[in-house]
C-alpha positions as CSV (number, residue, x, y, z in Angstrom):
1,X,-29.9,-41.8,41.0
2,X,-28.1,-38.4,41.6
3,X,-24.4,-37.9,40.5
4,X,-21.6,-35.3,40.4
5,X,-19.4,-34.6,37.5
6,X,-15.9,-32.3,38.2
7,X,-14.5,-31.2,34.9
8,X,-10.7,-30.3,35.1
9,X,-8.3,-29.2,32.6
10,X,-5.5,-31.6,32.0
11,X,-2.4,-31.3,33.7
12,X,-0.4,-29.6,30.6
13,X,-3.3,-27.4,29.4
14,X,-3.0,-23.8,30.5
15,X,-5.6,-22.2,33.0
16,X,-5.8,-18.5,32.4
17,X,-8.5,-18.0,34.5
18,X,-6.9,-20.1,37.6
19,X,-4.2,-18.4,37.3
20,X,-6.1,-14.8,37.6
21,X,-7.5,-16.2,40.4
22,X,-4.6,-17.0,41.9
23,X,-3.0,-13.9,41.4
24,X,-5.6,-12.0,42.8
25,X,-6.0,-13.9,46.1
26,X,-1.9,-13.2,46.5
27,X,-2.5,-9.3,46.2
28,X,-5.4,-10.1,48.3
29,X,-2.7,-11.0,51.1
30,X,-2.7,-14.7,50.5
31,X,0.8,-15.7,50.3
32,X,0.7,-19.0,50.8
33,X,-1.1,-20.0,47.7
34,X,0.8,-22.6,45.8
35,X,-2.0,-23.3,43.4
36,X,-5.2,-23.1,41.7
37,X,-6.7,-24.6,38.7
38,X,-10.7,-23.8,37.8
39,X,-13.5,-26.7,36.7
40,X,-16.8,-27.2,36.4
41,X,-19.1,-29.3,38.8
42,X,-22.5,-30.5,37.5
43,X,-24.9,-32.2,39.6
44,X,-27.2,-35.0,37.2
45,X,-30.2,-36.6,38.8
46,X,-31.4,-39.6,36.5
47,X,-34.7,-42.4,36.2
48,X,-32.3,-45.5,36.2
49,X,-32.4,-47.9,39.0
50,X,-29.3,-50.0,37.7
51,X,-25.8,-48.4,38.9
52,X,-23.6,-49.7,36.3
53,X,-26.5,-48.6,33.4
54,X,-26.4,-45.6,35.3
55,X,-23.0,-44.9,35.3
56,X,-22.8,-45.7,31.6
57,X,-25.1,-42.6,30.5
58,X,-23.2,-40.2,32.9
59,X,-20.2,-41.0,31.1
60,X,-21.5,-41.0,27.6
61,X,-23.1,-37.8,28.7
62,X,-19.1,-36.5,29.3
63,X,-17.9,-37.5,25.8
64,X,-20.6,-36.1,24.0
65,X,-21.7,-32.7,25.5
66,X,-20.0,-31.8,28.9
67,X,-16.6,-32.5,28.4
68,X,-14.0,-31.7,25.6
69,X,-11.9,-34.7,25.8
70,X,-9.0,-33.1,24.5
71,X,-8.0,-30.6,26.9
72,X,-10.3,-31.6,29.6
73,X,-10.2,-35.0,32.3
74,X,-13.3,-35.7,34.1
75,X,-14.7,-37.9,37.8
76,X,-18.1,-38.9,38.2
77,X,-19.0,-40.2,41.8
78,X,-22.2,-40.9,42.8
79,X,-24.3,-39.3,45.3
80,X,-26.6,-39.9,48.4
């Protein structure tokens, strides 16, 4: 089973680095921009045939290694 994991900062954390982007994109001419906040993605391809088992190691995946809970919110869909 294939999923996809999209790491955000919370809401109240402060993204530097979105907010360079950002910046950069308005002297680039882009006036319109109202926002942008940077992630991560990962894409996780695993040998379990059960959804909900399958699920269930994604997420303890997140808490352990690919997320830090405390400043960062994660999804976790799954793919086609």
């Amino acid at each position: 089973m294939k999923f996809s994991v999209t790491v955000t900062l919370k809401k109240d954390v402060l993204d530097p680095q979105g907010k360079v982007v950002q910046n950069t994109l308005f002297n680039l001419g882009l006036k319109n921009l109202k926002n942008i906040r940077q992630g991560k993605y990962f894409e996780i391809e695993i040998n379990e045939q059960d959804e909900k088992k399958a699920e269930n190691m994604i997420n303890e995946m997140c808490q352990k290694l690919l997320v830090n809970l405390i400043i960062e919110d994660y999804q976790i869909n799954k793919l086609q």
